[in-house]
N, C-alpha and C positions, 0 to 999 in steps of 0.2 A: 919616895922622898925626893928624888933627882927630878921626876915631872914636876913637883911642889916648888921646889928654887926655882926652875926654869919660868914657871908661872907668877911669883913673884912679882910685886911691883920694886923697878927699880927711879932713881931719882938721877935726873938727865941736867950738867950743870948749863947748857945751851939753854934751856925750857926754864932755869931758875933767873938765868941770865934775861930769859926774857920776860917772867914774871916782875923782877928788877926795873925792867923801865916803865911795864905798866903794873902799879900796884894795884891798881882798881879791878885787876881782872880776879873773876871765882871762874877756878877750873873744879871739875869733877871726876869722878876716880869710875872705875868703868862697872864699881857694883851702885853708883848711884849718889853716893855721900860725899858730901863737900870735903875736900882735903887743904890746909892751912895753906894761904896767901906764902909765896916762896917755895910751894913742893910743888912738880905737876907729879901725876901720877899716869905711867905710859904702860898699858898692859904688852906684852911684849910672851907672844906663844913659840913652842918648838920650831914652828914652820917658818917664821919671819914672816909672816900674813898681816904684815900691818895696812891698813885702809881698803881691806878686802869688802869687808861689810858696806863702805859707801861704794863702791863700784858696782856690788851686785844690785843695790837701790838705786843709784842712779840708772842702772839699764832695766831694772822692774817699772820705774817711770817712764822712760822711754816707750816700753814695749805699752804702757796701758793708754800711753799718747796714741799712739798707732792706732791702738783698737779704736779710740773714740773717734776717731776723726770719720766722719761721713762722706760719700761720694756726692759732688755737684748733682744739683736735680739734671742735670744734660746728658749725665750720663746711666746705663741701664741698669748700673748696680743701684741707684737711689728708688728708681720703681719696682725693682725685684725685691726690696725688704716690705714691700706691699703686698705682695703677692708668696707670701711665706708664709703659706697655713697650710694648718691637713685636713682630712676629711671627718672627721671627729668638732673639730672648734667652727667648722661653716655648719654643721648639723646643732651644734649648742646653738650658735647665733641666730638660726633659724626659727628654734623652737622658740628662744624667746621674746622673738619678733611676733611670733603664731599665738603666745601665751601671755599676753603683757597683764601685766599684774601691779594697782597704786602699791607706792613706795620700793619698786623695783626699779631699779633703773639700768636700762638697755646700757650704755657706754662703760658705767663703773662694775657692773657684774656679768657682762658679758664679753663686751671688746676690751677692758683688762688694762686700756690704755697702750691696746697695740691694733688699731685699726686696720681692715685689710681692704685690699678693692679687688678681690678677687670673688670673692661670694656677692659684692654687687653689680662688679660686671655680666658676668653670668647671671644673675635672674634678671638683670632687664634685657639681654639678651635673647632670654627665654621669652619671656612677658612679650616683644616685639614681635618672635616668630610663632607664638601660640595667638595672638589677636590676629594678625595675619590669617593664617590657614583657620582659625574656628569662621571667622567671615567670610572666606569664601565658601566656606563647609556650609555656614548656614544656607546661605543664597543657591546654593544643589541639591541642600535640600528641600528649598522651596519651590525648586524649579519642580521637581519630584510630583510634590502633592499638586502643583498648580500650572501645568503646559505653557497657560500663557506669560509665564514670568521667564522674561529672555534674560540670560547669564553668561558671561562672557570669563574669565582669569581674568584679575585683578592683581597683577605682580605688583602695582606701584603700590598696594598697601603694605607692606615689607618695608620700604624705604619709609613711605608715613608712620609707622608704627617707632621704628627704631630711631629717626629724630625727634621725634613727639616723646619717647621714655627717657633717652640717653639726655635731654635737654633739660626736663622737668627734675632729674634725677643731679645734674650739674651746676644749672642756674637757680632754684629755689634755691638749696642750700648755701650757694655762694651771696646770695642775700639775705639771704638770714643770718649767715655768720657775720657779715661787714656789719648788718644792724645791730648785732649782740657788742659785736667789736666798738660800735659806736655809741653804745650803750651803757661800756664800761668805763669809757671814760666819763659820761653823767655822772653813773654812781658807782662805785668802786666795786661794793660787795657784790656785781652784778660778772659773774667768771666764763665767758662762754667755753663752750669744747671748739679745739681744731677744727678745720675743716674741713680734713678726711676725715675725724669722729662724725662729724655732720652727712659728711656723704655716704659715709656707710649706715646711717642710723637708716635714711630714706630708702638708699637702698636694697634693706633686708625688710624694710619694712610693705615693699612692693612684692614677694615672694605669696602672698596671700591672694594677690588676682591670677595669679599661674592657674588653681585648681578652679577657681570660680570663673576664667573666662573657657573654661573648659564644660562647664557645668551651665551656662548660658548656650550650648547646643540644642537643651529641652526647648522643643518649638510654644512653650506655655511663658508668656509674657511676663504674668505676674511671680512665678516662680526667680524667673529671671531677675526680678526689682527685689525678690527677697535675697537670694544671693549678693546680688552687687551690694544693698545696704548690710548686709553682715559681714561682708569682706570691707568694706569699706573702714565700718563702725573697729573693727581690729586694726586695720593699719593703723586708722588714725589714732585710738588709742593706745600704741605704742609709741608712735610720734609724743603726743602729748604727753603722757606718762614720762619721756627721756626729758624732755625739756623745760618741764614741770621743775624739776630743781634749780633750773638754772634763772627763768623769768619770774620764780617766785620772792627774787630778793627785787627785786624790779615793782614800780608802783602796780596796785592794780590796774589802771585802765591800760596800762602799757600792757602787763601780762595778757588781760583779756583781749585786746585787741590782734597781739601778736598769737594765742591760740586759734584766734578764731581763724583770722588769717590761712595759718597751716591746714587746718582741717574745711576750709572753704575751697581754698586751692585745689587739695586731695580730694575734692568731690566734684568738681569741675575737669579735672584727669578723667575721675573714673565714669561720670555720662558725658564727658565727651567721645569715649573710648566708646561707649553703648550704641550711642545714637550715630555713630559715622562706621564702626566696622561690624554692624549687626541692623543697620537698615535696611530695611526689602526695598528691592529693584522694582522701579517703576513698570506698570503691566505693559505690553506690547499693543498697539491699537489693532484691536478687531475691525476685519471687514464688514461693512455693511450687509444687511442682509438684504437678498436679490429681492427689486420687489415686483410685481405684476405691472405689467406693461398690457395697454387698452391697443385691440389692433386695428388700424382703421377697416370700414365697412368693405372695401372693394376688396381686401383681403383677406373677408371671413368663408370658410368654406361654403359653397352651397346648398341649401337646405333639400335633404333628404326629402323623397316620398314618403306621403304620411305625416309630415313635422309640420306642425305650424308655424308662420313667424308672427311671431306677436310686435 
């Protein structure tokens, strides 16, 4: 019963005195229910802990300020929440880069709305040093079957390979996003993704010419055009499939023109990539062969006894 009084509401004549000059005010009692114009009602515990409740909320806000607030892109912590995945979530993204499926879409069921640039650094990183060494590989082993095909290392395909990926993989997306972006102001319903969404969709979507330019060693030519256009036919249809949501609010001829665009680009990477680090070396010029030389008469031997000369 002693806690019971102590808990108590009691009436403060200061709070009446102040209710007094403003009548207009409604106070509320601390289980919720309006208490009559002239009473305030001051819950009042054992401890004297009065206004304990707003100080701890006011420093719960505080602390959730903190959290939110992000590091300037200048500094390393704003690149390193890009590079925060495991090895579990870059092997989902891959598969389903590898497996694209209509009405699946690569950004919303896969990157989750947390895009990363760590699984696309690393495959065009790869994709750069696999085109690389399979072209010089090739060209060795054509020296192989064919003596007169002169071969020399080829280091500067290394640098050609990895501006030619790291560019395609940087600049298409950064236009196509400003086009979407420009797009949205025409028409409203028209929402593009970010442009790290963008850049990791391309990407992961490049992890499919890793095995194929690997599988372009087989010295059989057409085998070779069947790979590139099945690797090809995958990328692009995960490209297309991501994007498909987004240019479908968009007029037709804009959508068609904008898919074609993406998957005409993507094929123009992938033979130019054929025809520059998998062309045979031009053959070496063969020596003439010796030919018979007529010797004049004063220096033909002399004809043996017994020979006629005719």
């Amino acid at each position: 019963m002693a806690a019971a009084d102590e808990l108590a509401f009691h009436e403060f004549e200061e709070a009446s005195n102040l209710l007094a000059e403003t009548p207009d005010a409604v106070t509320t009692s601390g289980s919720g229910q309006l208490t009559p114009q002239g009473h305030v009602a001051v819950a009042v515990d054992s401890g004297g802990s009065y206004g304990a409740e707003e100080e701890v909320e006011e420093s719960d806000k505080t602390a959730l300020l903190q959290e939110k607030q992000q590091p300037g892109f200048w500094t390393f912590g704003y690149y390193q929440s890009f590079f925060d995945v495991d090895t579990c979530q870059v092997l989902d993204r891959i598969k389903g880069s590898l497996l694209p499926r209509p009405g699946h879409n690569f950004v919303r069921h896969r990157l989750r709305n947390r895009p990363d640039l760590y699984g696309p650094f690393w495959i065009c990183a790869t994709l750069a040093f696999v085109l690389a060494v399979t072209g010089n590989l090739t060209l060795v082993l054509a020296q192989r079957r064919d003596p007169s095909i002169h071969y020399s290392p080829q280091f500067h395909k290394v640098t050609v390979a990895g501006v030619t990926i790291y560019c395609y993989v940087w600049l298409v997306p950064l236009a196509l996003w400003g086009f979407l972006r420009w797009r949205k102001r025409v028409r409203e319903r028209v929402g593009p993704y970010t442009f790290l969404e963008t850049v990791c969709v391309y990407g992961y979507s490049l992890f499919v010419f890793i095995p194929t330019v690997v599988l372009w060693l087989i010295p059989v030519p057409w085998l070779q055009w069947l790979f590139g256009a099945l690797a090809l036919a995958l990328s692009a249809a995960s490209l297309v499939f991501t994007l498909w949501p987004v240019v479908r609010e968009d007029t037709r001829l804009v959508a068609a023109v904008l898919l074609s665009t993406v998957v005409l680009l993507h094929a123009l990477l992938a033979t130019g990539c054929k025809f520059y680090f998998f062309q045979p070396l031009p053959l070496e010029p063969l020596a003439p062969p010796p030919q018979a030389t007529s010797l004049p008469l004063n220096l033909l031997p002399p004809p043996t006894p017994g020979s006629q000369v005719t």
